[in-house]
PADO-270293 format. One line per 10 residues: number of its first residue (from 1); their letters; for each residue x, y, z of C-alpha. Coordinates in Angstrom, 1 decimal, m for minus. Example, Ala and Ser with C-alpha at 12.3 -4.5 7.8 and 13.67 -1.06 7.14 Angstrom:
<pts>
1	AS	12.3,m4.5,7.8 | 13.7,m1.1,7.1
</pts>
This chain:
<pts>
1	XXXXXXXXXX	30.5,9.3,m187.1 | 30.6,11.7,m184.3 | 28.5,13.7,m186.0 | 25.9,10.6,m186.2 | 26.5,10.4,m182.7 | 25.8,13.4,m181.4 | 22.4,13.5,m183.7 | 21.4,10.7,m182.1 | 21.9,11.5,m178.4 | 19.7,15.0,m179.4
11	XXXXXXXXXX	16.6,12.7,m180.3 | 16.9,11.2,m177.6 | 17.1,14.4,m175.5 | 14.1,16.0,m178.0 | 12.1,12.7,m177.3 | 12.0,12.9,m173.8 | 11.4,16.4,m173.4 | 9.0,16.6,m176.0 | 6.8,13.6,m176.3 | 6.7,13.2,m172.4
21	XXXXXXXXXX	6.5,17.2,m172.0 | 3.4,17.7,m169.7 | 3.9,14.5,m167.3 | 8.0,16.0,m167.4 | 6.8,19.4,m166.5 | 3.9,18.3,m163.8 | 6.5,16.3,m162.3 | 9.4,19.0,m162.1 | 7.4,21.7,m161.0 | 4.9,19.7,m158.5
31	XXXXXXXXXX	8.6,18.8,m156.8 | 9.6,22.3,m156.5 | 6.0,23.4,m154.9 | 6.6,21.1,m152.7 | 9.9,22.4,m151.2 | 8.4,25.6,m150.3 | 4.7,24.3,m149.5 | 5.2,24.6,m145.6 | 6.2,28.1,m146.8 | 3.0,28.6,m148.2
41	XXXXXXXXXX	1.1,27.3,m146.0 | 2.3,29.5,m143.2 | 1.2,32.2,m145.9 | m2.5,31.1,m146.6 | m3.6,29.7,m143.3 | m2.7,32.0,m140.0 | m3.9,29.0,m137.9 | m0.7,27.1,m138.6 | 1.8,30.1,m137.7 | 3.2,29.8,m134.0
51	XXXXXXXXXX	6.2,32.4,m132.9 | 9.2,30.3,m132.0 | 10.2,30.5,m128.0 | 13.1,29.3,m126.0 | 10.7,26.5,m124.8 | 8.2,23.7,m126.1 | 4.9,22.8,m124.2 | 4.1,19.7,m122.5 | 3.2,17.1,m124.9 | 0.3,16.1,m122.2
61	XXXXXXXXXX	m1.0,19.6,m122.1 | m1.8,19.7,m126.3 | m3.5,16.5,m125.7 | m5.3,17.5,m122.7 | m6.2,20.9,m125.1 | m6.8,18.0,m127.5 | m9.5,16.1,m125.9 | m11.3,19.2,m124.5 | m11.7,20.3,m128.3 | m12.6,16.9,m130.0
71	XXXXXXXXXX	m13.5,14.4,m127.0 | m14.9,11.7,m129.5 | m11.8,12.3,m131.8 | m8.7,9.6,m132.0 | m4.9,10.8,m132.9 | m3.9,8.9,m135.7 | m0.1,10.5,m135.7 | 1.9,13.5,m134.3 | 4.0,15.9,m136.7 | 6.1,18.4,m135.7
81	XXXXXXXXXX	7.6,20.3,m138.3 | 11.1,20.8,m138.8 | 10.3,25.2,m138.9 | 9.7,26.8,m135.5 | 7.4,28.9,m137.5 | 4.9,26.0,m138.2 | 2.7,24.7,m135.2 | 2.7,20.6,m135.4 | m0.2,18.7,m137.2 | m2.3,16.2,m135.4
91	XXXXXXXXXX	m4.1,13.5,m137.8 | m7.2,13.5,m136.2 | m9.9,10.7,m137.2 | m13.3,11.4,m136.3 | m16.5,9.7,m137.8 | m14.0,8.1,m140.5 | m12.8,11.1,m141.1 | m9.3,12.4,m140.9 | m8.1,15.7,m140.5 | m5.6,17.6,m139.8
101	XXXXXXXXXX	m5.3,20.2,m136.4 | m3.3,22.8,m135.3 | m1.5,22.5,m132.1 | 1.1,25.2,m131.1 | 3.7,23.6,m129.7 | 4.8,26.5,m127.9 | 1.4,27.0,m125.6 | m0.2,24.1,m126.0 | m3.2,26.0,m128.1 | m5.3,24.4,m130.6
111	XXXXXXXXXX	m5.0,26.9,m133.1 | m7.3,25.5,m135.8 | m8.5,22.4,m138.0 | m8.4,21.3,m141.7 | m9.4,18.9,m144.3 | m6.3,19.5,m146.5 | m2.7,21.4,m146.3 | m1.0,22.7,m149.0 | 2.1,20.6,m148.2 | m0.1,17.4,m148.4
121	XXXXXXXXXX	m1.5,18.1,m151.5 | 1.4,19.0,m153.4 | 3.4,16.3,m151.7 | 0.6,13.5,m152.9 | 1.0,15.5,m156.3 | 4.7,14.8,m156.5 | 4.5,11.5,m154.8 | 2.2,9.6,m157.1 | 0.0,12.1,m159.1 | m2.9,11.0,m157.1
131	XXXXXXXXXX	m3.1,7.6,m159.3 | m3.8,5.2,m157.0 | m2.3,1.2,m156.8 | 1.1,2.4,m156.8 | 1.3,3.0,m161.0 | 1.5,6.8,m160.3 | 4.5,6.4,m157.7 | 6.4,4.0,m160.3 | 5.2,6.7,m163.3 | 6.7,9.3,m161.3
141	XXXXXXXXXX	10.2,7.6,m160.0 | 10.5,7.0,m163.5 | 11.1,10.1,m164.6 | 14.2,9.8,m162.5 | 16.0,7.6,m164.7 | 14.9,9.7,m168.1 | 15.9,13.1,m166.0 | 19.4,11.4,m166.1 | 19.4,10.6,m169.7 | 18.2,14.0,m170.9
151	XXXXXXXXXX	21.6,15.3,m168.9 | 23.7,12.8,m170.2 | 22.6,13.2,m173.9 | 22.7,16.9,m174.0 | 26.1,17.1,m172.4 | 27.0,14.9,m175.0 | 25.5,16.5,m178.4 | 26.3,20.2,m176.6 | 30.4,20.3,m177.7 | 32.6,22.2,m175.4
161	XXXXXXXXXX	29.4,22.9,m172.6 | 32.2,23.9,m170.2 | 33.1,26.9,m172.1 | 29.3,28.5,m172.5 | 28.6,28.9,m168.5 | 28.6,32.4,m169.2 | 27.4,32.6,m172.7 | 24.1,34.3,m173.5 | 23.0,35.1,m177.1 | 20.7,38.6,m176.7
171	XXXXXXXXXX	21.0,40.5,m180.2 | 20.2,37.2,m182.4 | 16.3,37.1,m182.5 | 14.2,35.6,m179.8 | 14.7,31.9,m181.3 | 18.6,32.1,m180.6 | 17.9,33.8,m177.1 | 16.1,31.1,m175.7 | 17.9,28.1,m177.4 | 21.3,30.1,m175.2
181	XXXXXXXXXX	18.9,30.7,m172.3 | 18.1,27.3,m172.3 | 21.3,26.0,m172.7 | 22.7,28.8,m169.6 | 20.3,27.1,m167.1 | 20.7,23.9,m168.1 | 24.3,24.1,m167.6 | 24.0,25.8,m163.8 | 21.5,23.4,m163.1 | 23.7,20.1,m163.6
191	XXXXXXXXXX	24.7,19.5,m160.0 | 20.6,19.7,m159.2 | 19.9,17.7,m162.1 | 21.8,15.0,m161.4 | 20.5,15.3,m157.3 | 16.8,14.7,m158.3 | 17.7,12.1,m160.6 | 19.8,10.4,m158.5 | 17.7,10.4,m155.1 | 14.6,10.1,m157.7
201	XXXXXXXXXX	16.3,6.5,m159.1 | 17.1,5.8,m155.2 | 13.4,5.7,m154.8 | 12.8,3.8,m157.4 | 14.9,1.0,m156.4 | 13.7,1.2,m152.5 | 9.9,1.0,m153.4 | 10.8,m1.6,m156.0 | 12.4,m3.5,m153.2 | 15.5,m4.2,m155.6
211	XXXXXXXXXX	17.9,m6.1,m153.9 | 16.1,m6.2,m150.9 | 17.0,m2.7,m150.1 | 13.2,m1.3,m148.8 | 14.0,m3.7,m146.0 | 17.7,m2.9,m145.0 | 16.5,0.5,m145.4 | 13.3,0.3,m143.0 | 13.4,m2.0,m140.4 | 10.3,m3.0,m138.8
221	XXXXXXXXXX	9.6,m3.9,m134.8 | 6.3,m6.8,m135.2 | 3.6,m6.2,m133.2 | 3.5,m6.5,m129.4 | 3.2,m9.6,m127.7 | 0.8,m8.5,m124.3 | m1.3,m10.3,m122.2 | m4.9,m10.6,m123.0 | m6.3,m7.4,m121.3 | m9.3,m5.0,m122.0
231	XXXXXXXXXX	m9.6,m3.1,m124.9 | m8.9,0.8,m123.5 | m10.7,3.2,m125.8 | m8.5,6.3,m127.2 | m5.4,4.8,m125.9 | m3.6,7.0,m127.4 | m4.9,10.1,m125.1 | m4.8,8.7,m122.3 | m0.4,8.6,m122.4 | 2.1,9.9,m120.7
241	XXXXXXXXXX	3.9,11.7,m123.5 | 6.0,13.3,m121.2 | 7.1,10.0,m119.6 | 7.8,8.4,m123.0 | 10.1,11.5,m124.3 | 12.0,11.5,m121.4 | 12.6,7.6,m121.7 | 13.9,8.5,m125.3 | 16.0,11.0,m124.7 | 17.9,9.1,m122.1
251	XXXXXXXXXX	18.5,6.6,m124.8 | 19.4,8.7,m127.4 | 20.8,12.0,m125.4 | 21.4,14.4,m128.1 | 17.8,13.3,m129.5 | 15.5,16.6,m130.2 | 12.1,14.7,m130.3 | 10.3,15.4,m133.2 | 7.2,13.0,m135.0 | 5.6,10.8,m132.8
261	XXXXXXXXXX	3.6,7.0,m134.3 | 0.8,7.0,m131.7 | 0.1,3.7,m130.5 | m3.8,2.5,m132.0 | m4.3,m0.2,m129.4 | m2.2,m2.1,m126.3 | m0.3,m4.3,m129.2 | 1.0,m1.1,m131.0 | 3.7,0.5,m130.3 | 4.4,4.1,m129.2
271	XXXXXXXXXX	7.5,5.3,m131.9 | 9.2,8.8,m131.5 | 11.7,9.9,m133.7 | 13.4,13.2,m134.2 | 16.7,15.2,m135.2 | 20.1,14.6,m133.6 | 23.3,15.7,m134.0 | 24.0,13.4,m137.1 | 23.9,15.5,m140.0 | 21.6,15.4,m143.3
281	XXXXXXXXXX	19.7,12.7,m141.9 | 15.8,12.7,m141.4 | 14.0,12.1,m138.1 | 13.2,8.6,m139.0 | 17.1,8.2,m138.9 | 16.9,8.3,m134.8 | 13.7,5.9,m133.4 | 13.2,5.0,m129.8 | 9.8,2.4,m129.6 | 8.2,1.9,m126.2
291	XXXXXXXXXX	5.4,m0.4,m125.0 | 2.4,1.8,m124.2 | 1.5,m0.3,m121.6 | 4.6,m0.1,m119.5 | 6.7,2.6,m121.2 | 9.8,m0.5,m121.6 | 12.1,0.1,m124.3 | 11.3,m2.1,m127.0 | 13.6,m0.7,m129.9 | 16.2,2.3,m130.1
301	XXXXXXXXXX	18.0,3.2,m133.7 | 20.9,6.1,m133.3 | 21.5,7.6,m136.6 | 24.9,7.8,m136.0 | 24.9,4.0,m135.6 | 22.8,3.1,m138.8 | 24.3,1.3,m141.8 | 25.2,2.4,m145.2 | 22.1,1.7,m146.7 | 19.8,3.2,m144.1
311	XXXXXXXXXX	22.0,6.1,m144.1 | 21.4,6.7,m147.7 | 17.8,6.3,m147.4 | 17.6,8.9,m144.7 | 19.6,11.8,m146.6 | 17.4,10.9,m149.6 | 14.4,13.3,m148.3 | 16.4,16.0,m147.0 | 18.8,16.5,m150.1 | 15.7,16.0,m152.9
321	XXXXXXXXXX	13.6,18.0,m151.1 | 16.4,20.5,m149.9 | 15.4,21.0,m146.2 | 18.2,19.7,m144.7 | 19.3,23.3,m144.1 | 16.1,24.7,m143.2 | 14.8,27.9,m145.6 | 17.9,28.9,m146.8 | 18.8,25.4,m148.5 | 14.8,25.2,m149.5
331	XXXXXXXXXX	15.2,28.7,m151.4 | 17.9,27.1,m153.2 | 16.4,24.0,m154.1 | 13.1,25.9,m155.1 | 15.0,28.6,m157.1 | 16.7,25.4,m159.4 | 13.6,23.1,m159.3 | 12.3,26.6,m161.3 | 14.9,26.4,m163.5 | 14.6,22.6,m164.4
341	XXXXXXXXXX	11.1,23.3,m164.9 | 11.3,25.9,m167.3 | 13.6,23.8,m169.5 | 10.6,21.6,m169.9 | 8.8,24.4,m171.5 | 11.5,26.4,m172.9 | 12.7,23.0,m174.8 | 8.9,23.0,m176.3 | 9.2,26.5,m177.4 | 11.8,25.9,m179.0
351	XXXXXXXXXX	11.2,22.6,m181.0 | 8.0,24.4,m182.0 | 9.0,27.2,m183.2 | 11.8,25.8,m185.4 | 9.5,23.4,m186.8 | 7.1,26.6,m187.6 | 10.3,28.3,m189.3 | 11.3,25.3,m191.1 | 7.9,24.1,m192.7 | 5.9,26.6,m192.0
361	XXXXXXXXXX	2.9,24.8,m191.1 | 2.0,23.5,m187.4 | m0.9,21.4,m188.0 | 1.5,18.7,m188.9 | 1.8,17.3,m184.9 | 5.4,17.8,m183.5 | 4.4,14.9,m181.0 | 2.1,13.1,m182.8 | m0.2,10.1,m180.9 | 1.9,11.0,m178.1
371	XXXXXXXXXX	0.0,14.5,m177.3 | m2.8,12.5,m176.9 | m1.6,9.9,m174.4 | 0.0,13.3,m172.4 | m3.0,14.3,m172.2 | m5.0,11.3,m171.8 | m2.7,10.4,m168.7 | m2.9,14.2,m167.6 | m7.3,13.8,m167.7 | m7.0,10.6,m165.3
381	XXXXXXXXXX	m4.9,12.4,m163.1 | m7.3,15.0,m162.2 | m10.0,12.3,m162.5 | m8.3,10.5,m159.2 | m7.3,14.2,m157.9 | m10.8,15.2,m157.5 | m12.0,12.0,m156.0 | m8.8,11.6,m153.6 | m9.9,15.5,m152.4 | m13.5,14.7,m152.3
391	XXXXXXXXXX	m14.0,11.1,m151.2 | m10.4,10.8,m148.6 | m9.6,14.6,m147.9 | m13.6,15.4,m148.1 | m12.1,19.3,m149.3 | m14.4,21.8,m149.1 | m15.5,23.7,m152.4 | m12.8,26.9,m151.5 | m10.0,24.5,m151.7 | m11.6,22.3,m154.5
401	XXXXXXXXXX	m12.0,25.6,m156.3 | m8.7,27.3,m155.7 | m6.9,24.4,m156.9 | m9.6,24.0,m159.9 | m8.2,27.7,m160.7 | m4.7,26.7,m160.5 | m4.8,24.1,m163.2 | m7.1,26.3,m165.4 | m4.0,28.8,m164.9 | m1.7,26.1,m166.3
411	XXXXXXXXXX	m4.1,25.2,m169.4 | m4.6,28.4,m170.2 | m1.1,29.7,m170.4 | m0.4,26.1,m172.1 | m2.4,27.0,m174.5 | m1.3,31.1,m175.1 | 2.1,30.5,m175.1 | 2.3,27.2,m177.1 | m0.8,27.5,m179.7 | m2.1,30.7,m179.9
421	XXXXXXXXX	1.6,32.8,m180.3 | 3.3,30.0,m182.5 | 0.0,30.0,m184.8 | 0.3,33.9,m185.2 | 4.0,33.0,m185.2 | 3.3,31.2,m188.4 | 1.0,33.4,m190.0 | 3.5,36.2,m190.3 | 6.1,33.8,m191.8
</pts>
């Protein structure tokens, strides 16, 4: 009976991993590109590096350095990144057209402009595969729930797990080695296994509005009642920044001001949020909202004040993600989110290779129709990718071309490692 048991919770493990192997992988490693994308982006584009100083510019003068540089331009939102090393991102819309600039927050500069960030395109990646009326966010939050069962079964049908942390099989032929390696990693990875799945099912449930929890977790202010007045064009540059941090910080003291939600017209409202002393939390976990018109206080949230469920929505970013402790923490998290990854792939390998040991013959499909709807899914993917980069990001060919590379990169090796070497593999059994 155990024995049954234990056969049984291996399918399962073998099904997931195997029949949903390039949506598991694309998922896995788009997540860990993400952690370190800022990272990369401070690497590939010297426009968005500033040198972190004891103090921060006026938020007047970048807008000031703002207009002079795009006078027909709006601001559609304010980023400041949580790394010094980053200069904050202005979403500029011009000619229905949004952008992102460059604005060092340290001199006021504005230090460049682009169509696309690495950061933004691995996070949309991550986030929903680029699949648009929300069936790629709900394809990719599902994976939470099968990243938990693939732990759960293989800690079942592995007996005595505990006692192989340390056990790696070298001498024992290259089949062996990576069944132990993949065993080795899976084991160390189980505390960020069960992280990604967890905050990955949290998701899940808040976009799904289960129980009512996306509201609890994000409350709303309703749009400004104000007196009939005329329409003033580019509101939004034409604040006092300055004024309205100030006004925050008095209500939340210990408030480091961080993203701002720029105001689109007189009914809007002016939102800035930003770190505190509250641990773990995100910005959004501290929000002071002013009227524009008059800079009154319309709606202050201290994260240290927030209830259970809004607490756990705020911590879910920073722990999946791993930033929560700036690069060290995001090192981590990128160094397991490899590992994860490569379980995807090593677990392939290694069903493969078996099955070419055992019957000698791979052109009886190991996943059957279910290659084809991988692949299938994996085709309308890019399909949306490349009009989401074209038609909303309006990317440029280097960028279209670069990324076009990248996933040649992944096809290619797909294909080397997991066809070419296994056929040959056959062919000398």
């Amino acid at each position: 009976m155990i024995k049954i048991k234990k056969k049984i919770f291996y399918k399962i493990h073998s099904w997931i991993g195997i029949k949903l192997s390039v949506l598991f992988f694309i998922v896995c490693f788009s997540g860990t590109l993400a952690t370190l994308s800022h990272e990369m982006d401070w690497l590939f584009n010297p426009e968005m590096r500033a040198i972190p100083q004891k103090e921060y510019a006026s938020r007047n003068l970048i807008v000031n350095n703002f207009k002079k540089e795009y006078p027909e331009a709006n601001i559609q939102y304010w980023m400041r990144s949580n790394e010094p090393y980053l200069c904050d991102i202005i979403y500029k819309k011009e000619n229905n057209k949004i952008s992102y600039v460059f604005a060092n927050q340290y001199t006021g500069a504005i230090q460049g402009e682009s169509s696309l960030t690495i950061q933004r395109f691995f996070r949309d990646l991550h986030y929903f595969l680029f699949i648009p009326f929300q069936v790629g966010n709900f394809l990719v939050l599902f994976f939470g729930f099968l990243l938990l069962i693939s732990l759960i079964t293989a800690l079942c049908f592995y007996s005595k797990w505990w006692r192989k942390l340390f056990e790696l099989q070298t001498k024992k032929g290259a089949l062996v080695f990576f069944r132990s390696l993949h065993r080795l990693v899976g084991l160390w990875s189980i505390p960020f296994t069960l992280l990604f799945s967890i905050t990955g099912i949290w998701y899940f449930l808040e976009r799904a509005n289960v129980a009512g929890i996306r509201k609890k977790a994000n409350p709303r202010v309703g749009i400004l009642e104000v007196t009939k007045k005329p329409s003033i064009k580019n509101l939004e540059l034409s604040l006092d920044y300055d004024k309205a941090i100030l006004l925050a910080k008095m209500e939340i003291p210990d408030l480091v001001p961080g993203n701002i939600y720029v105001p689109q017209d007189q009914d809007d409202i002016l939102g800035i949020v930003g770190t505190s002393t509250e641990p773990l939390v995100r910005q959004r976990a501290n929000r002071v909202y002013l009227n524009p018109s008059d800079y009154s206080i319309v709606y202050v949230q201290k994260a240290k004040d927030i209830n259970t469920v809004m607490w756990i929505n705020d911590i879910a970013d920073p722990l999946h993600f791993g930033y929560w402790g700036g690069l060290v923490t995001k090192v981590i998290w990128f160094v397991f989110g490899l590992g994860i990854s490569s379980l995807v792939l090593s677990g392939i390998w290694i069903t493969l290779k078996r099955k070419a040991i055992r019957k000698k013959q791979l052109h009886k499909p190991v996943m059957g129709l279910w290659k084809y709807i991988n692949w299938v899914v994996y085709g309308v993917l890019l399909s949306f990718m490349y009009v989401t980069l074209i038609q909303k990001y309006q990317a440029l060919f280097k960028p279209l071309f670069i990324i076009s590379l990248g996933w040649f990169i992944i096809i290619g090796l797909t294909y080397y490692i997991f066809v070419y070497r296994i056929s040959k593999l056959v062919n000398r059994i």
